[in-house]
N, C-alpha and C positions, 0 to 999 in steps of 0.2 A: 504494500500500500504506500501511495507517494502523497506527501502532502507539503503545503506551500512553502515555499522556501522563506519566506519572509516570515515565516509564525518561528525560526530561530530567533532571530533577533527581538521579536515580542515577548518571547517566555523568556529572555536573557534580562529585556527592562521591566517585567515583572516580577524575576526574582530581583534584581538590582534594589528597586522601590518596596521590598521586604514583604513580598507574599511570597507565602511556604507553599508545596508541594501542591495542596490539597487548594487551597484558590486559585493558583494556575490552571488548573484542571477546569473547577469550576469557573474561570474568568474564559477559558479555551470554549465551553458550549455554554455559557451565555450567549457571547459576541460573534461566534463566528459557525454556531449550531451545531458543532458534533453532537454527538451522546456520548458522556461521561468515561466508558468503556474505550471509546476510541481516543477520547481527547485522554484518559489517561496515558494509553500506548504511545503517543505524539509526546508527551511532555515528559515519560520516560527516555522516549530516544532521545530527545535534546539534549536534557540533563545528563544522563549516565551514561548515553553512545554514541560521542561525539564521531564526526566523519563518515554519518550515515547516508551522508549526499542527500538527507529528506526524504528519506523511508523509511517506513515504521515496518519490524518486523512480529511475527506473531510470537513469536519462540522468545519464551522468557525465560527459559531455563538456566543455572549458574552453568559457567564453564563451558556451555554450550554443549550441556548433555540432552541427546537425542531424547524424542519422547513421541506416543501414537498423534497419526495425523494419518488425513486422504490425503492422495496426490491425485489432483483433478485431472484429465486431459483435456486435449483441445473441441475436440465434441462430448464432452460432457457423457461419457460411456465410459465405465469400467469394468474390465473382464476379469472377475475371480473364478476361473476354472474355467466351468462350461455355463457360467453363470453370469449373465448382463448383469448392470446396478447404472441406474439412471441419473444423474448429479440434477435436481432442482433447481438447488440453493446454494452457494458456499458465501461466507462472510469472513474477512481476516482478523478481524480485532472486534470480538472475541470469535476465536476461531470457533466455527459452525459450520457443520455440513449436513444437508438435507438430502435423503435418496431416496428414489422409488425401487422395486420392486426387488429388494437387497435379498424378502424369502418368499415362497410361493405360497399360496394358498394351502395346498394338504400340508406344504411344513411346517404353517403356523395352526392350522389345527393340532397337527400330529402334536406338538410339545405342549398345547394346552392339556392334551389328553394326558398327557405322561407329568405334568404340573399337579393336576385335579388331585390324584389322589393325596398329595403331602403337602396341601397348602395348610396354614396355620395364620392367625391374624396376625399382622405383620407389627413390627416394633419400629420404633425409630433410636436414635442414640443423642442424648440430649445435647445441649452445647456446654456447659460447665462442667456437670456430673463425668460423663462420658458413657453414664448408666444405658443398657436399650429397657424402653419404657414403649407401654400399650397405651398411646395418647390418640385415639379414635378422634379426637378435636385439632388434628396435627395430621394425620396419616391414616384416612379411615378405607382400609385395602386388606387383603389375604396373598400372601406369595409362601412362594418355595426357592428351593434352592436344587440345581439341577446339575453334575457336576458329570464328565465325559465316560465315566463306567458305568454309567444308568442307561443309557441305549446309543447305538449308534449315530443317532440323527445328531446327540449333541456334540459329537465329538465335529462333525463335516458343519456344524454351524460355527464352532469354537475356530474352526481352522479358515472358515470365508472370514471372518473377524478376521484373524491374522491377518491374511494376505488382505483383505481391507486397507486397516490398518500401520501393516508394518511392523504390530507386538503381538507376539508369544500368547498365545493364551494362558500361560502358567505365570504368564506376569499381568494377572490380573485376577479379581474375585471368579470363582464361579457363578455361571449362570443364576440370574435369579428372576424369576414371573413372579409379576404382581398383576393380581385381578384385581379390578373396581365395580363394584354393583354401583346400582342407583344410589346415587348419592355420597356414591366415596370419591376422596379427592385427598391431592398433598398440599399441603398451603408451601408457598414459596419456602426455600431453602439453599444449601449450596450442599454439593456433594463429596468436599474435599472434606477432611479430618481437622477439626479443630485442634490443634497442636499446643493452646492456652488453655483447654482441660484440665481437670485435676487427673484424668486415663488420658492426654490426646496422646502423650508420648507411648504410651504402650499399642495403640491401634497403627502405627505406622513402622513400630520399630524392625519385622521381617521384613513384607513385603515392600514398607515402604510410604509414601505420600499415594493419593488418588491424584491422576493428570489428567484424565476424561473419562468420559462416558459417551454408552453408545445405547440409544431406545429404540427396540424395534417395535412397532404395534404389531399383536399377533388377532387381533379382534376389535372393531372399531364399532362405540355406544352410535345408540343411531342420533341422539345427540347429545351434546357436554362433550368433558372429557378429554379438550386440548391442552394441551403442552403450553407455558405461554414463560418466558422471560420477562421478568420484570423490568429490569435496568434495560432491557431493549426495547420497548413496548412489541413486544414479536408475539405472536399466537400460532402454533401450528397445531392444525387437526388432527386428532388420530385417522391414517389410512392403512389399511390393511396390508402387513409389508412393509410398509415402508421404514425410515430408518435415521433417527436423528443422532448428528455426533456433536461434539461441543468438547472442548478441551480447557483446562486454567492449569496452567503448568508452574503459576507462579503460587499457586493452595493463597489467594488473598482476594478478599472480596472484591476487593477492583477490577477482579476479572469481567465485571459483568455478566455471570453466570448463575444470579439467583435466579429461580425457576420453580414450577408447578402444574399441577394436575389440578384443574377445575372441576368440578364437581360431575359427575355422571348425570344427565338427565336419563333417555330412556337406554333400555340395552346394559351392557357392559363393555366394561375396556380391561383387555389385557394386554402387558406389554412385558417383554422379556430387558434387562439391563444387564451389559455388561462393565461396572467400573476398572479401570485401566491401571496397574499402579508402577512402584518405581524398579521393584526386581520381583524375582521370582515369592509362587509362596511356598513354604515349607514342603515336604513331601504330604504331611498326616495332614495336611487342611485338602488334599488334593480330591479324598474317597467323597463318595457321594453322602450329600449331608453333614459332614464336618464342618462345614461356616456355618451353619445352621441358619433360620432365618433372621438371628438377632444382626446380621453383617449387612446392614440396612442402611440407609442413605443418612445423612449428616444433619441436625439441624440447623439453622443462621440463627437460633432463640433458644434460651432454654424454658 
């Protein structure tokens, strides 16, 4: 992403005249109308990556350690196997990518089927405590955890993710579906590891920080039910298949990656999540069932 060359020397006499960090940002989409997310990455680059010729890049990572992303092509196809993936959407800052028809129809039946029997009402993991807590006013859904010795389907899903991607499936959570009846929904969150917990240091220390996520809808409510980014004002529909990524590689809410599930009107929504993290997990978290479903998405509140 390229942006104006003259907005250097504006964040240089805004920091000069003694605004911090956090009002250059906000002074950046007042005056010149970014959204907060991008005007963040812009006055990142200025400040801390001089010589950037006025590109903002997505990749926040220290040291420029690699982490999951799509590589889009120039027609907007991508072929995992013997499998097309449709690019919709992509957005750089905060990295977003939207796909159609990433699994087919009998293969999002098929793992509904093979979910149903071990769902459990799902938990979330608070932001202070680091406790997982059954907060139905928070997260009112039933998932499972689906991990690649439970049948073969998961294991040729885990491996399209891969080559999606570019990460390992073993460097990342197992599978996990979440159902939503009438009426269930996730109030916004972020799905990184709060690290200022009184547990954050223990949820990261194997595997590592979460750098993205990836939602496939396997069942789409006939209405409610969309995905919506807050800090983006962005709303996307549950469609059958399809397949949303989003990355925050820096785990800091500035990513503009708070997000949510609206409430189900009629029907249901299930969606399969794969969270992405920094290495491998252990061998014993690998059997089916080991994460259990308490390895649940992150609150932004406690």
């Amino acid at each position: 992403m390229e942006y104006p060359q003259q907005l250097n020397q504006i964040i240089h006499e805004l920091q000069a005249s003694g605004n911090n960090y956090s009002q250059i940002v906000v002074a950046l989409a007042v005056k010149f109308g970014y959204a907060l997310p991008v005007a963040h990455r812009i006055v990142e680059a200025v400040l801390n990556h001089r010589g950037n010729n006025g590109h903002v890049y997505y990749r926040l990572r220290e040291n420029d350690q690699p982490y999951p992303d799509i590589h889009v092509g120039s027609n907007n196809q991508i072929r995992l196997g013997d499998h097309d993936v449709t690019v919709v959407f992509e957005q750089l800052a905060p990295r977003l990518v939207l796909l159609d028809n990433f699994m087919t129809e009998s293969e999002c039946d098929a793992i509904c089927e093979l979910a149903m029997p071990l769902m459990r009402q799902a938990r979330v993991i608070a932001k202070i405590s680091g406790e997982g807590k059954l907060l139905p006013d928070v997260r009112d859904a039933n998932s499972a955890c689906l991990s690649e010795d439970l049948h073969p389907l998961i294991g040729a899903v885990e491996r399209r993710i891969a080559a999606l991607t570019g990460w390992e499936s073993e460097r990342g959570d197992i599978l996990q579906i979440q159902r939503y009846a009438k009426g269930g929904k996730y109030i916004p969150h972020y799905d990184f590891f709060n690290e200022k917990s009184d547990r954050g240091a223990e949820f990261p220390a194997s595997p590592g920080q979460r750098l993205a996520t990836l939602i496939v809808y396997l069942r789409s409510p006939e209405s409610g039910g969309a995905t919506y980014l807050t800090n983006l004002g962005m709303r996307i529909a549950p469609r059958r298949g399809a397949a949303l990524f989003f990355s925050y590689p820096g785990a800091d809410e500035r990513t503009g990656t708070l997000h949510g599930g609206e409430s189900v009107g009629d029907g249901e929504k299930w969606i399969l999540t794969k969270w992405f993290r920094e290495r491998c997990r252990p061998a014993a978290e690998r059997k089916s069932g080991s994460a259990g479903v308490e390895n649940s998405r992150v609150e932004a509140f406690d």
